[in-house]
GUDRENFI-101966 format. One record per residue: y, z, x negated of N, C-alpha, C in turn. Coordinates in steps of 0.1 Angstrom, whole numbers, plus 5000, padded with zeros to 4 digits. Atoms other than C-alpha are relative to their C-alpha. Layout:
+---------+------+--------+----------+-------+---------+---------+------+--------+
| n_north | n_up | n_east | ca_north | ca_up | ca_east | c_north | c_up | c_east |
+---------+------+--------+----------+-------+---------+---------+------+--------+
|       Y |    Z |      X |        Y |     Z |       X |       Y |    Z |      X |
...
+---------+------+--------+----------+-------+---------+---------+------+--------+
! end
This chain:
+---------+------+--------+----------+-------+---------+---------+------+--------+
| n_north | n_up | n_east | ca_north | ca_up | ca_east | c_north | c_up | c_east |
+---------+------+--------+----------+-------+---------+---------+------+--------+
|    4997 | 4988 |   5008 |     4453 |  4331 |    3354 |    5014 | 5004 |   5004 |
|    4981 | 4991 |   4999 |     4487 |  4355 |    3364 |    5004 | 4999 |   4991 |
|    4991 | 4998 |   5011 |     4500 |  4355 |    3328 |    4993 | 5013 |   4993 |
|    5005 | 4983 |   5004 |     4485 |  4392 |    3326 |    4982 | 5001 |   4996 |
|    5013 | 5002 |   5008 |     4448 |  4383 |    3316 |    4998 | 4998 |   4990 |
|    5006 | 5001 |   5014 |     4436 |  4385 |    3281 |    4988 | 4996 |   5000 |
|    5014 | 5001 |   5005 |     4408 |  4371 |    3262 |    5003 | 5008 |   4991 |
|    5006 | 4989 |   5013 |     4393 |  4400 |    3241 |    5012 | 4997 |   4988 |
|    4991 | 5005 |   5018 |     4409 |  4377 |    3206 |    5011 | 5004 |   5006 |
|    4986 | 5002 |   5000 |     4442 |  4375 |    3227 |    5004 | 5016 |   4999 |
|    4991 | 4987 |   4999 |     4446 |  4413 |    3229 |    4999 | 5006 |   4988 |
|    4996 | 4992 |   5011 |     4464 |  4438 |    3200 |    4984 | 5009 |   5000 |
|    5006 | 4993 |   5003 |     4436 |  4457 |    3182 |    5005 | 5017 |   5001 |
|    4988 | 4982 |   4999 |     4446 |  4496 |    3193 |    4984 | 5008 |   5001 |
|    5013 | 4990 |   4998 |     4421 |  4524 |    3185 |    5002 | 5011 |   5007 |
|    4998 | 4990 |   4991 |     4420 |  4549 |    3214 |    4993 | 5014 |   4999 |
|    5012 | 4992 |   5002 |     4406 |  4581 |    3208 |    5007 | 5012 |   5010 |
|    4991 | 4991 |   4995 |     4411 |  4610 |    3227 |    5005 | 5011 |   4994 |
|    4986 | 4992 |   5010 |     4436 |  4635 |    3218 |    4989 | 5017 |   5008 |
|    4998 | 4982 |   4996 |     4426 |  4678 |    3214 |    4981 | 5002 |   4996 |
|    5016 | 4992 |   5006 |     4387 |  4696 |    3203 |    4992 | 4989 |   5014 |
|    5006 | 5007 |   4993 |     4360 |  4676 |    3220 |    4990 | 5012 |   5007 |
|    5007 | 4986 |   4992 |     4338 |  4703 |    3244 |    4987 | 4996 |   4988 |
|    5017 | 5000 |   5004 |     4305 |  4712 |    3226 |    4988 | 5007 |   5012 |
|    5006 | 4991 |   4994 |     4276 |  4721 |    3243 |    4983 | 5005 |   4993 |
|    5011 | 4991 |   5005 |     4248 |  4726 |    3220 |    5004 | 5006 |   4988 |
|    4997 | 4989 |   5009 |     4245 |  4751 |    3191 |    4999 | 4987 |   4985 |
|    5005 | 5008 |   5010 |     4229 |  4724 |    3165 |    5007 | 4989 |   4991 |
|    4989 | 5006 |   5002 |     4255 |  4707 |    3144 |    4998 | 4981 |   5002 |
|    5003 | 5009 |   4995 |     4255 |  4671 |    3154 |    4991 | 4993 |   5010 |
|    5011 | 4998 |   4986 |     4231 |  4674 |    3186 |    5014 | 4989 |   5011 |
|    4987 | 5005 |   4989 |     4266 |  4664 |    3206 |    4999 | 4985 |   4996 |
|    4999 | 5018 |   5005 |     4270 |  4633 |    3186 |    4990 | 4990 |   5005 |
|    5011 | 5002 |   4996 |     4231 |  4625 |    3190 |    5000 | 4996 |   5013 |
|    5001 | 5001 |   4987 |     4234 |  4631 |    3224 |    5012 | 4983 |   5006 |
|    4988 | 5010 |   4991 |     4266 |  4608 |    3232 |    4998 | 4987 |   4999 |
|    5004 | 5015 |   5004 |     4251 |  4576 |    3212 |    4986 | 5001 |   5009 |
|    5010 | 4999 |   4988 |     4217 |  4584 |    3234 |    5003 | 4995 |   5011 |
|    4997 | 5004 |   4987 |     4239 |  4583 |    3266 |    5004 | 4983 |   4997 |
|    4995 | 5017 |   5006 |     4257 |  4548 |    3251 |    4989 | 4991 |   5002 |
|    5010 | 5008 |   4997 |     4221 |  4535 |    3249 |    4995 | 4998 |   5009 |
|    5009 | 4999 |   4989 |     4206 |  4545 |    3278 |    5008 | 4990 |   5012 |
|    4992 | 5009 |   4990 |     4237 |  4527 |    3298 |    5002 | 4988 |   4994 |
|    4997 | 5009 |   5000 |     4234 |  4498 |    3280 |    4989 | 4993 |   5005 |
|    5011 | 5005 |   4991 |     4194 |  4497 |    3286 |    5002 | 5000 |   5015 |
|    4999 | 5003 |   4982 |     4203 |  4500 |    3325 |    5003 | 4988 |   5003 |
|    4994 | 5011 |   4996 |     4230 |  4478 |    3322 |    4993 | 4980 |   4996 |
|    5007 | 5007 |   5007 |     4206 |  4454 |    3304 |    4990 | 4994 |   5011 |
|    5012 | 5005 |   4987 |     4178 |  4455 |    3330 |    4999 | 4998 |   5009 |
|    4997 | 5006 |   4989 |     4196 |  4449 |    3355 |    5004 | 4985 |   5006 |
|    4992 | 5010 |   5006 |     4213 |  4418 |    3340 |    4983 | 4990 |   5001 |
|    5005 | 5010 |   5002 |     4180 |  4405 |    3333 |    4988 | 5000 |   5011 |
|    5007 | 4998 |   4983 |     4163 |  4415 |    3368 |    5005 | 4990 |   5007 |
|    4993 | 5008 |   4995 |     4190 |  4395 |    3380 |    5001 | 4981 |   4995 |
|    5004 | 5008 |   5007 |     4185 |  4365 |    3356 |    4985 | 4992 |   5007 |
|    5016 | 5001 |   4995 |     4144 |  4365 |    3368 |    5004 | 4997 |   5014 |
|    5002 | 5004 |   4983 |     4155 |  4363 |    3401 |    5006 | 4989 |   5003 |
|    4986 | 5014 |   4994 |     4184 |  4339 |    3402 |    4989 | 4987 |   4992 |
|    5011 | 5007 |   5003 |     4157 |  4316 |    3380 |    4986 | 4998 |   5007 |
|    5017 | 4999 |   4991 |     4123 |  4320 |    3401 |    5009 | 4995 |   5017 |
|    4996 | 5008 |   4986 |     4144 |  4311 |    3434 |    5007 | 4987 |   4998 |
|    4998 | 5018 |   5000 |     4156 |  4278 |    3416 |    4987 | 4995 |   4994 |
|    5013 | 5008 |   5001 |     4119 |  4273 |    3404 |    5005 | 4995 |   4987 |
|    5004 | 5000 |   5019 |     4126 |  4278 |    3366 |    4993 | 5011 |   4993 |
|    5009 | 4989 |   5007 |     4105 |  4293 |    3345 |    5010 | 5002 |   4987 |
|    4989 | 4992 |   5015 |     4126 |  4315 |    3321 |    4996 | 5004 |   4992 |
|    5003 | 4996 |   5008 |     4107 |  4327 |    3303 |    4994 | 4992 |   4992 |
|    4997 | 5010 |   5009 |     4097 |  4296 |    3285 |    5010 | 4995 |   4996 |
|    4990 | 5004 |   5008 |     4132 |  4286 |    3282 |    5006 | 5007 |   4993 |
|    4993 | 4988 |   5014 |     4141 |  4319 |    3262 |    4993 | 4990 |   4991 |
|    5004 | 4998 |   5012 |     4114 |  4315 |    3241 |    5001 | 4984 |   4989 |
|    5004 | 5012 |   5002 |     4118 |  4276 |    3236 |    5019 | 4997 |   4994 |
|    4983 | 5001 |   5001 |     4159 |  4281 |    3233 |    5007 | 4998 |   4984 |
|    4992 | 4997 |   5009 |     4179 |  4276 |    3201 |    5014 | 5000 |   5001 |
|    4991 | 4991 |   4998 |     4210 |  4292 |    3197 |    5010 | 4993 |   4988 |
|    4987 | 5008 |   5010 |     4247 |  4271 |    3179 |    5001 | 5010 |   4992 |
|    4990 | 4986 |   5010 |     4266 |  4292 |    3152 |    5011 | 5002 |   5011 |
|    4990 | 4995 |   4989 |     4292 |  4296 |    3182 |    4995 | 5013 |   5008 |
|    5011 | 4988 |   4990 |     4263 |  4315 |    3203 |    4999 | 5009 |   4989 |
|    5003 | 4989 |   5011 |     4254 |  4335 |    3170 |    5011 | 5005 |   4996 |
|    4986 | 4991 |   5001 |     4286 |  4346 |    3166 |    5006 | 5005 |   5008 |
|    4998 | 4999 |   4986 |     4294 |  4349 |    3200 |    4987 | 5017 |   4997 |
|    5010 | 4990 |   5000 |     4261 |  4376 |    3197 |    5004 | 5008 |   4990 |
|    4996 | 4990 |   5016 |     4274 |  4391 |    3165 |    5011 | 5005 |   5004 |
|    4989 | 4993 |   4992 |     4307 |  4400 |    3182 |    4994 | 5008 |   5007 |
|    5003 | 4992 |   4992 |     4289 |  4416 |    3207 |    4990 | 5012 |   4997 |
|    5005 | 4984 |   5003 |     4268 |  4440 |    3190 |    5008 | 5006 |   4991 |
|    4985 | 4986 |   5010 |     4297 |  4450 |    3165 |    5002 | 5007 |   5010 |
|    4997 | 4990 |   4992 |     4311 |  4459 |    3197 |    4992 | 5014 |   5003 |
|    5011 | 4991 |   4992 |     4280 |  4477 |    3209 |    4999 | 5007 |   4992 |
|    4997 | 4985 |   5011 |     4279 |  4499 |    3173 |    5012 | 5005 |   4995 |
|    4995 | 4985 |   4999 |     4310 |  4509 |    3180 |    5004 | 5008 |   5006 |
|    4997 | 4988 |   4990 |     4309 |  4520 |    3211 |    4987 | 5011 |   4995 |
|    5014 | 4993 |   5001 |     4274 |  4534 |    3198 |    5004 | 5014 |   4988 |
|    5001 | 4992 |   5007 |     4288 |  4549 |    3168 |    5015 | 5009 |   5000 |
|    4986 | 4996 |   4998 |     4324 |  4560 |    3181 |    5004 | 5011 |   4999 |
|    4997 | 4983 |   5004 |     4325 |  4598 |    3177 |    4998 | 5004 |   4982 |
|    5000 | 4997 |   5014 |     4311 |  4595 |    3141 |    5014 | 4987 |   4993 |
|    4989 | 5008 |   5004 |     4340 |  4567 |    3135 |    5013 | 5008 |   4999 |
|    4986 | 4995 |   5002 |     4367 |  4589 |    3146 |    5002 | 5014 |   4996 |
|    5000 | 4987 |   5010 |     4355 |  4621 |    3129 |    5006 | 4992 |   4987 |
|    4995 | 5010 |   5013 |     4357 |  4597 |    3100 |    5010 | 4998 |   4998 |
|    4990 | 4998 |   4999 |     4390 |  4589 |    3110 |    5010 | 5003 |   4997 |
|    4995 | 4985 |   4997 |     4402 |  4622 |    3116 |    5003 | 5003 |   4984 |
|    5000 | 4997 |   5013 |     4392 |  4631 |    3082 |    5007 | 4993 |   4986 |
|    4992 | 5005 |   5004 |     4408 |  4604 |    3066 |    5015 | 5002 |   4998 |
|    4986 | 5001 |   5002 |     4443 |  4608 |    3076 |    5004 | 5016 |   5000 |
|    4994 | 4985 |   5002 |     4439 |  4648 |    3071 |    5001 | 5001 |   4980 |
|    4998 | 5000 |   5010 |     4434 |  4638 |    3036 |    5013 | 4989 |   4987 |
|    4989 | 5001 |   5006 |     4462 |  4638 |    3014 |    4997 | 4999 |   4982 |
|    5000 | 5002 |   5021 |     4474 |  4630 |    2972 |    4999 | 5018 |   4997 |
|    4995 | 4988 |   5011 |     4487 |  4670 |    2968 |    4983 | 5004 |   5010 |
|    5020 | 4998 |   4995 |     4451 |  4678 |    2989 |    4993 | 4997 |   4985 |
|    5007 | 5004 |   5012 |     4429 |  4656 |    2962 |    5009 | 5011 |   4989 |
|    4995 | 5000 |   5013 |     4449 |  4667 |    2934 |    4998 | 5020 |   4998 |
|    5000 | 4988 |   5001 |     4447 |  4706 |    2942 |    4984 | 5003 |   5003 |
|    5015 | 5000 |   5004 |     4409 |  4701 |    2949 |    4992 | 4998 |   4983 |
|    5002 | 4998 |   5014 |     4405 |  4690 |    2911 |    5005 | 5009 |   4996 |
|    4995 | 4985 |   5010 |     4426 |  4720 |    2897 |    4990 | 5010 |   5008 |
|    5013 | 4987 |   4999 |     4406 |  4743 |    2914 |    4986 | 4999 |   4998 |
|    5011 | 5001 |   5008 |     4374 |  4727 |    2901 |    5000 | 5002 |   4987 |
|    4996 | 5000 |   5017 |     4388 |  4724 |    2869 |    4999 | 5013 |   4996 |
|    4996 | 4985 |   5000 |     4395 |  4763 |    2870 |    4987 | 5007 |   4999 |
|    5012 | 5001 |   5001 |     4358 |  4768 |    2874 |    4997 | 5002 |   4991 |
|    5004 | 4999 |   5009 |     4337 |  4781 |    2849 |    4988 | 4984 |   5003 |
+---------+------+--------+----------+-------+---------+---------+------+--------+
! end
């Protein structure tokens, strides 16, 4: 190790979002969003099928049968957590545009905000 490798834990939690309007390209209000968690999936199914293309092969030229040792496999609480880390990650790269709308909206709201949203409901017949 250089000094300059991280493990995942070892590195500062920093939320990156990018900065300025995001392009739209269809008319349909959340079609963009739809679309961007679609692309997220589609490249994890690739990246998935290739992983286990590769698995099937590197197993069948040592003359194991893998596919009885999936199904025959049990799994530590290290491994189950280890897998529970990994799909948090994966919902939120999945769900990352509705997270930082979310965000967004959070730190646009304000006390004198709320507080002038009730007087003018109040005002209201």
């Amino acid at each position: 190790m250089n000094g300059i490798d991280m493990t995942e834990a070892e590195r500062p939690h920093v939320i990156r979002h990018a900065r300025g309007k995001r392009p739209e390209f269809y008319d349909t209000p959340g079609l963009d969003q739809a679309m961007s968690m679609i692309m997220v999936l589609a490249n994890e199914m690739s990246v998935l099928r290739d992983r286990l293309d590769s698995a099937e092969r590197a197993a069948k030229a040592a003359g194991l049968d893998l596919a009885a040792g999936i199904e025959a496999l049990e799994l530590d609480q290290a491994a189950l957590e280890e897998r529970e880390e990994r799909r948090q990650d994966f919902l939120r790269r999945l769900f990352y545009l509705q997270l930082k709308d979310a965000d967004e909206a959070a730190q646009a709201q304000t006390a004198e905000g709320f507080t002038a949203t009730i007087e003018e409901i109040a005002l209201q017949d």
